[in-house]
Backbone as numpy.savetxt, mean C-alpha at the origin, in Angstrom:
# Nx Ny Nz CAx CAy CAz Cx Cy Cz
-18.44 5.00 9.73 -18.45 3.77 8.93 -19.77 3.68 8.17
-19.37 3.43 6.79 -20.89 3.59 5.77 -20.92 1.72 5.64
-21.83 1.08 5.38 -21.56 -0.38 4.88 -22.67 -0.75 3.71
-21.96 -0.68 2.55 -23.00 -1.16 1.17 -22.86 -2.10 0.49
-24.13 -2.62 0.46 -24.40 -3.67 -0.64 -23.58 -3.63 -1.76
-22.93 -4.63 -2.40 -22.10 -5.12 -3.79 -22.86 -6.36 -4.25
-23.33 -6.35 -5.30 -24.27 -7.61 -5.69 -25.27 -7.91 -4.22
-24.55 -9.79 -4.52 -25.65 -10.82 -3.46 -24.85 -10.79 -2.44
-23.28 -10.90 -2.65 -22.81 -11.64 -1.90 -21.06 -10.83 -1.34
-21.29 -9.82 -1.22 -20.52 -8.62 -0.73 -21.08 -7.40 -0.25
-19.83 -7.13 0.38 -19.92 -5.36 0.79 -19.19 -4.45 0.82
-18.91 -3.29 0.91 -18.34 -2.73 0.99 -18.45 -1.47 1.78
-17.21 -1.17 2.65 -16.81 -0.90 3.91 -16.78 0.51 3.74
-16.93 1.63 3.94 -16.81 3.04 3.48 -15.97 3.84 5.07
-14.92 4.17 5.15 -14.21 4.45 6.18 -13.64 6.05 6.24
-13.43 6.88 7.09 -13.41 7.82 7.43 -12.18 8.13 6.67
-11.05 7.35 6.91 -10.09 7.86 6.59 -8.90 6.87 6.37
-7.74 6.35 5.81 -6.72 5.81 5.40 -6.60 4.63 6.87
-6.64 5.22 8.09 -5.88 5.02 9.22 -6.97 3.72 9.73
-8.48 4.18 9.89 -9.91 3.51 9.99 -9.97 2.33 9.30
-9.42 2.56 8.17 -9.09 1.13 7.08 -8.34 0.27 7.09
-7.16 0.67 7.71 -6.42 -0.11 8.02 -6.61 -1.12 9.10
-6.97 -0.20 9.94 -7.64 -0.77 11.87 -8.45 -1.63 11.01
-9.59 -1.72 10.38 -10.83 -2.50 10.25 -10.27 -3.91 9.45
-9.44 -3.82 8.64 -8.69 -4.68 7.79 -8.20 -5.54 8.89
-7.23 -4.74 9.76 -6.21 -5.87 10.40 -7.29 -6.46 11.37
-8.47 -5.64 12.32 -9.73 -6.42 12.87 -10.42 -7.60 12.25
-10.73 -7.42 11.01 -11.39 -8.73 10.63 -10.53 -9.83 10.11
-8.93 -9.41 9.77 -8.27 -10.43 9.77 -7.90 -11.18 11.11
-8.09 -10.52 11.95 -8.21 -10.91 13.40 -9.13 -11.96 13.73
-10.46 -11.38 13.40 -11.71 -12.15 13.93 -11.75 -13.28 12.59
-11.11 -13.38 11.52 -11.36 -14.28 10.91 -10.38 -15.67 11.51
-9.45 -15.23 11.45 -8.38 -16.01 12.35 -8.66 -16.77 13.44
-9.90 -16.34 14.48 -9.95 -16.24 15.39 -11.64 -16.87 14.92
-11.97 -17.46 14.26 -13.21 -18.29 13.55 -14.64 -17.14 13.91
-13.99 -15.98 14.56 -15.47 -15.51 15.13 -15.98 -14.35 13.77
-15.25 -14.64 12.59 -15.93 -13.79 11.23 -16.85 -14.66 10.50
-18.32 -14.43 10.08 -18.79 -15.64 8.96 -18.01 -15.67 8.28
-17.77 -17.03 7.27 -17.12 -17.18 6.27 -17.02 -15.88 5.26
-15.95 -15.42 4.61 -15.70 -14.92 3.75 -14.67 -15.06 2.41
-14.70 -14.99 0.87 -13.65 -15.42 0.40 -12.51 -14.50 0.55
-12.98 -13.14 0.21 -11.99 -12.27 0.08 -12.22 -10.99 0.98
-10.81 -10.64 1.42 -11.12 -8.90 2.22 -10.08 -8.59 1.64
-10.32 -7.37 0.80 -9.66 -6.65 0.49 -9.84 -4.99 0.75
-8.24 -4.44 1.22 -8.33 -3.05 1.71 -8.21 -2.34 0.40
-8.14 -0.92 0.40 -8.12 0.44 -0.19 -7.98 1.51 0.45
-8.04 2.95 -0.17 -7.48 3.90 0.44 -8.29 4.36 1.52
-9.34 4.07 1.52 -10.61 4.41 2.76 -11.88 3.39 2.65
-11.83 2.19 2.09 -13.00 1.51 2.03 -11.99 -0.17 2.20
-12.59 -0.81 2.69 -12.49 -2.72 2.65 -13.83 -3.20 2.08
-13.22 -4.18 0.98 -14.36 -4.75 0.48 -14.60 -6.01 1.04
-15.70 -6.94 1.34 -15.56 -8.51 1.59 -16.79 -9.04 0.68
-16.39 -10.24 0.04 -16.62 -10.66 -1.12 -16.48 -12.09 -1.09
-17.94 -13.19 -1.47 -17.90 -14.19 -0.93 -18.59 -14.17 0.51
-19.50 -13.24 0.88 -20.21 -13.64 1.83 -21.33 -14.42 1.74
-22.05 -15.46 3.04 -23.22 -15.90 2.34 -24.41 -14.90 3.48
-24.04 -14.29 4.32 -24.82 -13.32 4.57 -24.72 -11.81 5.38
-24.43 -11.59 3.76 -24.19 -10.07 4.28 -24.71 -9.05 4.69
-26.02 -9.27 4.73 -27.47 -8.10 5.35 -27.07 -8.63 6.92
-26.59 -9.98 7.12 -26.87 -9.72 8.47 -25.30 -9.18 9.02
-24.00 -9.58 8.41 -22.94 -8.51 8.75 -23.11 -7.24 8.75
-23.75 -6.95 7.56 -23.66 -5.30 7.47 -24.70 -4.73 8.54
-25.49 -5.63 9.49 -26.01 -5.04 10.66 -25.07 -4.85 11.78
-24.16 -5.95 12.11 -23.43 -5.87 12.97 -22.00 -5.18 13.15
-21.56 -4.71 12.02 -20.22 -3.89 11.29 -20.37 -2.93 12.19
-21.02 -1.94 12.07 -21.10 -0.53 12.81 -21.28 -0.49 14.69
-21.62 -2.02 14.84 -21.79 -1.71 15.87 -20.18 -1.79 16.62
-19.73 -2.69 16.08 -18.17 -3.33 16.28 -17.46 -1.69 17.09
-16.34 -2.65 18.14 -15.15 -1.23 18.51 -13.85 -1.83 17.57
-13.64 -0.88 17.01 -12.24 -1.67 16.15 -11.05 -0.97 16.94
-9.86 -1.71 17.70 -9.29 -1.36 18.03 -8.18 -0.47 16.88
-7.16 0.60 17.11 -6.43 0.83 16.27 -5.17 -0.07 16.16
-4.56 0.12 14.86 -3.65 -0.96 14.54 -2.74 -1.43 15.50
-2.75 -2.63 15.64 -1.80 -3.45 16.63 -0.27 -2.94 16.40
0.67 -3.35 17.23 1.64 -2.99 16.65 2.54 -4.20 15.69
3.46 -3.57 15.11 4.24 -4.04 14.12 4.66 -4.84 14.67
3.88 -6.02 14.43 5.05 -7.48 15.30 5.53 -8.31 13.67
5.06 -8.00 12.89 5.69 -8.69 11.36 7.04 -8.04 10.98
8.11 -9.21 10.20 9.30 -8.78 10.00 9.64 -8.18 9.11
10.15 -6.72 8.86 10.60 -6.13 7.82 11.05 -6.51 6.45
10.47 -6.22 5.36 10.96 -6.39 4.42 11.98 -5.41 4.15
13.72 -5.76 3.90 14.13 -4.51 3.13 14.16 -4.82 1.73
14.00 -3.31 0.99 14.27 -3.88 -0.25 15.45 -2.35 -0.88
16.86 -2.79 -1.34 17.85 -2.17 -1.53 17.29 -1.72 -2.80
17.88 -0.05 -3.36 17.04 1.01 -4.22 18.58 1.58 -4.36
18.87 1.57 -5.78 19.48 2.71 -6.64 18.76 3.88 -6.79
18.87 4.91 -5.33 18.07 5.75 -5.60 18.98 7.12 -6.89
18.31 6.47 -8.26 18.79 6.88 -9.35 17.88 7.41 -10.62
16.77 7.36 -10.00 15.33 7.72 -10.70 15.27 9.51 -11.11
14.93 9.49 -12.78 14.81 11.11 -13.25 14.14 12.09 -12.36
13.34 11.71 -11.54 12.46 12.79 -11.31 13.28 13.01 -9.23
14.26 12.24 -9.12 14.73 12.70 -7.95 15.35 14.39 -7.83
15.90 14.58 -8.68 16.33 16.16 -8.28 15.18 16.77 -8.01
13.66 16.67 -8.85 12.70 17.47 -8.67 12.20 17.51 -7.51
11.92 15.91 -6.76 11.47 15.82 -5.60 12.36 16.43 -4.62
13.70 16.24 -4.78 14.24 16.83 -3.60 14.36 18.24 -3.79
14.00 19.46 -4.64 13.44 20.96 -4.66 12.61 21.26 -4.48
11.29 20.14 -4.16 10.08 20.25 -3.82 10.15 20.19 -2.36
11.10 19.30 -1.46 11.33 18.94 -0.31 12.29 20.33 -0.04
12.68 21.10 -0.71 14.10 21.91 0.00 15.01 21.37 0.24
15.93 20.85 -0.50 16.88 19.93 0.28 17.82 19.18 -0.92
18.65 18.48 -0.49 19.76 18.14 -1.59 19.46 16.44 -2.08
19.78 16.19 -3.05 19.21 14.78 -3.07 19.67 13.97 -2.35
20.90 13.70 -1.72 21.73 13.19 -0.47 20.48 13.11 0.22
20.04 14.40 0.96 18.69 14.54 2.22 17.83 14.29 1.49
17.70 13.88 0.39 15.93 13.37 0.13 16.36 11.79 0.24
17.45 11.17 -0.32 17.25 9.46 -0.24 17.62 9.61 1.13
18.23 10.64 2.15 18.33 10.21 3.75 16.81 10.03 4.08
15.99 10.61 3.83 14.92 11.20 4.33 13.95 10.11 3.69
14.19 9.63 2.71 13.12 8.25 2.37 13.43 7.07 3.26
14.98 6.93 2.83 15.11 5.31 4.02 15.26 5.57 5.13
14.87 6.76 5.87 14.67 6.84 7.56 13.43 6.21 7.78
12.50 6.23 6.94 10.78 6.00 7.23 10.99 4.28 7.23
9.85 3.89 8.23 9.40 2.63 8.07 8.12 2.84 7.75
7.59 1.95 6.66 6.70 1.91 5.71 5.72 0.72 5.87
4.41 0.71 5.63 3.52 -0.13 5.32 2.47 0.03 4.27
2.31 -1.32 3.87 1.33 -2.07 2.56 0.13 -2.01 2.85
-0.60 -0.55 2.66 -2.14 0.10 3.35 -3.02 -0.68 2.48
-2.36 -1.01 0.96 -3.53 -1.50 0.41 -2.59 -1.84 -1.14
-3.46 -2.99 -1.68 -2.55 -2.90 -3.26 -3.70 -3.05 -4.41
-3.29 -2.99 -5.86 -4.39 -2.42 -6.91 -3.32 -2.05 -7.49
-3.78 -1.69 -8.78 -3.36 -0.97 -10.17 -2.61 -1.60 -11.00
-1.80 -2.95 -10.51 -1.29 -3.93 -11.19 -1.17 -5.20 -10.36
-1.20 -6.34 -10.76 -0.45 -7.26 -9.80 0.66 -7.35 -9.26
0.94 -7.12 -7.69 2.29 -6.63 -6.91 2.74 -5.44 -6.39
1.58 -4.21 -6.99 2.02 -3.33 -6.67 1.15 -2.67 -5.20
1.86 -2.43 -4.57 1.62 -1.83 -3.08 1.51 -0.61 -3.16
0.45 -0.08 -2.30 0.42 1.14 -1.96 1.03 1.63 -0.53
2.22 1.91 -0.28 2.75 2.45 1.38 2.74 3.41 1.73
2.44 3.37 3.24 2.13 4.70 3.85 3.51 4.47 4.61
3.49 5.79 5.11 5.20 5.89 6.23 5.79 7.40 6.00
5.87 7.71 4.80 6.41 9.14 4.72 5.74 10.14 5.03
6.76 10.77 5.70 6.18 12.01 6.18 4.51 12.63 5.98
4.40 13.41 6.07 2.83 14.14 5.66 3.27 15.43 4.95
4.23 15.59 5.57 4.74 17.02 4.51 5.45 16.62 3.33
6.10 15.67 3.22 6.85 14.88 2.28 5.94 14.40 0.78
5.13 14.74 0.93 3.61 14.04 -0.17 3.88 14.76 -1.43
4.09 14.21 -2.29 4.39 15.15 -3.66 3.12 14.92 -4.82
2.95 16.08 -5.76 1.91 15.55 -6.47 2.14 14.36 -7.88
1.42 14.07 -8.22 1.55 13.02 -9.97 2.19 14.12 -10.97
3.22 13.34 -11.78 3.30 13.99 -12.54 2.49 14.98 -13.81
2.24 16.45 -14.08 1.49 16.55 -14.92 0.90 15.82 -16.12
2.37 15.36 -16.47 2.00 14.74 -18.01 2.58 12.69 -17.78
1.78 11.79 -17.58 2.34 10.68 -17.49 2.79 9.99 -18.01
3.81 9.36 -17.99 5.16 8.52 -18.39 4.20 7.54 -19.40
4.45 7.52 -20.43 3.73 5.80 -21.38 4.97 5.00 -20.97
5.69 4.39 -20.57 6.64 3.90 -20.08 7.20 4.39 -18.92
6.43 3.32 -17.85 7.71 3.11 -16.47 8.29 1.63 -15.82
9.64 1.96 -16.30 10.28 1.06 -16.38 10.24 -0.17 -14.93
10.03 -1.51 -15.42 9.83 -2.46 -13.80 10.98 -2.05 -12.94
10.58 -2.40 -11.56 11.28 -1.67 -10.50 11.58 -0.97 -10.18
11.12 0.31 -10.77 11.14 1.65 -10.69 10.39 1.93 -9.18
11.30 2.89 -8.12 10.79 3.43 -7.13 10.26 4.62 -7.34
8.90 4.92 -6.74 8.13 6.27 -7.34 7.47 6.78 -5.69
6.93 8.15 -5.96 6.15 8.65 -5.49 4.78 9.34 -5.58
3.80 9.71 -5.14 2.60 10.02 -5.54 1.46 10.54 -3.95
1.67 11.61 -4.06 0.78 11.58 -3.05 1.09 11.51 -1.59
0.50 10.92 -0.62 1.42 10.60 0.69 2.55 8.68 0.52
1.67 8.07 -0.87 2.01 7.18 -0.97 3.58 6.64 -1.57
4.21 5.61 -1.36 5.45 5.21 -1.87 4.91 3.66 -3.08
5.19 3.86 -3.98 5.05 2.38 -4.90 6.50 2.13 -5.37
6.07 0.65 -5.79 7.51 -0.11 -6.32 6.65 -0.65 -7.77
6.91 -0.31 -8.74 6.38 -1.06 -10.21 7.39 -2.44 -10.38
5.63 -3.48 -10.17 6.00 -4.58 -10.75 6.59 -5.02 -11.69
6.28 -3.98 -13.41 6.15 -4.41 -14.04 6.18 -2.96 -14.83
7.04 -3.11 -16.30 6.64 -2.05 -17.08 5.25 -1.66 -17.47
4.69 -0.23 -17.04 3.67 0.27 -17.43 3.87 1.20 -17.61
2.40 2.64 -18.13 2.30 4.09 -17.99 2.26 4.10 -16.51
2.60 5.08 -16.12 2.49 5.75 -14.71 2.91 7.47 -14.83
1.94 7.90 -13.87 2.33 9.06 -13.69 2.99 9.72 -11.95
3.50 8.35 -11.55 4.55 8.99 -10.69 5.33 9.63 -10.63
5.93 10.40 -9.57 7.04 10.47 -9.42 8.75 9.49 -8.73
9.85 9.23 -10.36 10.57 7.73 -9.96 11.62 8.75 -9.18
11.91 8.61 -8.48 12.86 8.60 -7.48 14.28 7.44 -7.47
13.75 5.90 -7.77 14.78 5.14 -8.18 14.47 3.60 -8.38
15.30 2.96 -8.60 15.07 1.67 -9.01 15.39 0.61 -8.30
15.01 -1.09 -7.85 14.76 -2.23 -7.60 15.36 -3.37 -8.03
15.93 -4.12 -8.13 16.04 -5.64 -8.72 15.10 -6.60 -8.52
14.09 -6.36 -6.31 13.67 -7.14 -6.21 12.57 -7.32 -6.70
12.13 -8.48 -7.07 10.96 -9.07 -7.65 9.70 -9.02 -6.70
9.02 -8.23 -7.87 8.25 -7.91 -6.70 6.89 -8.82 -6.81
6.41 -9.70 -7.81 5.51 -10.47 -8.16 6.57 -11.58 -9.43
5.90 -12.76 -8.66 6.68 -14.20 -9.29 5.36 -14.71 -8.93
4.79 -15.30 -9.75 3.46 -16.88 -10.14 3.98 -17.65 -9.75
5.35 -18.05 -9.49 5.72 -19.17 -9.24 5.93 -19.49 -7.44
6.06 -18.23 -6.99 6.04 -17.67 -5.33 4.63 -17.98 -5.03
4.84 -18.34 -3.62 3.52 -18.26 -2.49 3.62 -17.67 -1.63
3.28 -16.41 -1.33 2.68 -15.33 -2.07 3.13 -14.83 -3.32
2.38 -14.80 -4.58 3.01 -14.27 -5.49 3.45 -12.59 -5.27
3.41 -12.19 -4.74 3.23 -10.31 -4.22 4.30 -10.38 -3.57
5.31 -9.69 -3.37 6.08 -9.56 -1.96 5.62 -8.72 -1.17
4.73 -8.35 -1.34 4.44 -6.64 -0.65 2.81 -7.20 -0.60
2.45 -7.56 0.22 0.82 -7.64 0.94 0.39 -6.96 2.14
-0.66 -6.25 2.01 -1.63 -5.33 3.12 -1.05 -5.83 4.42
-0.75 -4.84 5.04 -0.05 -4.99 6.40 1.65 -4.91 6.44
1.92 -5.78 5.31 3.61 -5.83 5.35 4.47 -4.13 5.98
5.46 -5.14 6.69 6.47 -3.68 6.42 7.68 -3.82 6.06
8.15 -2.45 5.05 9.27 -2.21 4.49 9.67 -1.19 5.19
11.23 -1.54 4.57 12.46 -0.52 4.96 13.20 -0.28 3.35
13.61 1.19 2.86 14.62 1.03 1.73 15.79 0.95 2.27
16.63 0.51 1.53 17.73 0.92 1.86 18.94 1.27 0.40
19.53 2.37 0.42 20.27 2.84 -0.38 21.72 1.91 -1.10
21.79 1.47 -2.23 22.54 0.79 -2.34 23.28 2.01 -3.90
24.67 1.73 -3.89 25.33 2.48 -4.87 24.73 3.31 -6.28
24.76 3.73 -7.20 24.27 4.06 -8.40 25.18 3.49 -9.80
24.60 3.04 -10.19 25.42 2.21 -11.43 26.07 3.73 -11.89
């Protein structure tokens, strides 16, 4: 565990690895819960670092951070999100020749996994999930999409995303969504927040 200064009134968390980040995330949402965190406004995770932001003293947290035992992640006592996928996305035949296997066994082989919201960024709503395999990890596409269409299911890496929202992306889409995945008008506007867990599940192909 590295712990650095951000301005006056943050820090940021530098963690070994995906798994460390997570543990430390769901810990201080713990101890905040639990009144024994100083005040903080924001904790936010990432792929190996938590930031907290809105501290009023963070020289003296960032003494006591390292000393901390962070237990590893509790278990999954939160209720599944499913969210049903026309797995109908261009780049599925590719993924499933990258996997060996027929596209039948690649959408078997996605909605077997139960999935979690390690961290979100890159748009509003969009989640980063861990759950698939380790061998299953595919790379970004060479050349990236200037258009990917909202609700598009993709891959990248060890990670699974759902696009909020039309953007460029250089995933790989695998298939598509109805559900909404960010509404302003929702509390939580996100459906998909750090910790959550999902399930896909396969619904027909138009």
């Amino acid at each position: 565990m590295k712990v650095l200064p951000v301005g006056d009134r943050a820090l940021l968390v530098e963690l070994a690895d995906a798994p460390e980040a997570q543990a430390l995330h769901a810990e201080l949402l713990r101890r905040r819960a639990a009144g024994s965190l100083p005040p903080v406004r924001e904790i936010v995770p990432a792929a190996r670092t938590v930031l907290l932001d809105g501290l009023d003293a963070p020289a003296a947290l960032a003494r006591q951070l390292p000393q901390w035992t962070v237990p590893p992640l509790p278990p999954r006592a939160r209720d599944v999100i499913e969210i049903p996928v026309r797995y109908d996305g261009p780049d599925l035949a590719e993924v499933a020749a990258h996997w060996r296997t027929s596209e039948e066994e690649a959408v078997r082989i996605h909605t077997a996994a139960e999935y979690r919201v390690a961290f979100c960024g890159f748009a509003p709503g969009f989640g980063y999930l861990t759950g698939l395999p380790e061998q299953f990890a595919v790379e970004r596409r060479a050349t990236p999409r200037t258009s990917v269409p909202q609700g598009s299911l993709a891959l990248a890496g060890p990670y699974t995303g759902l696009y909020p929202r039309s953007s460029p992306g250089g995933w790989q889409l695998i298939g598509t969504t109805d559900t909404v995945l960010w509404d302003a008008a929702r509390e939580p506007a996100a459906l998909l927040t750090p910790g959550a867990r999902v399930r896909f599940t396969a619904e027909r192909r138009r």
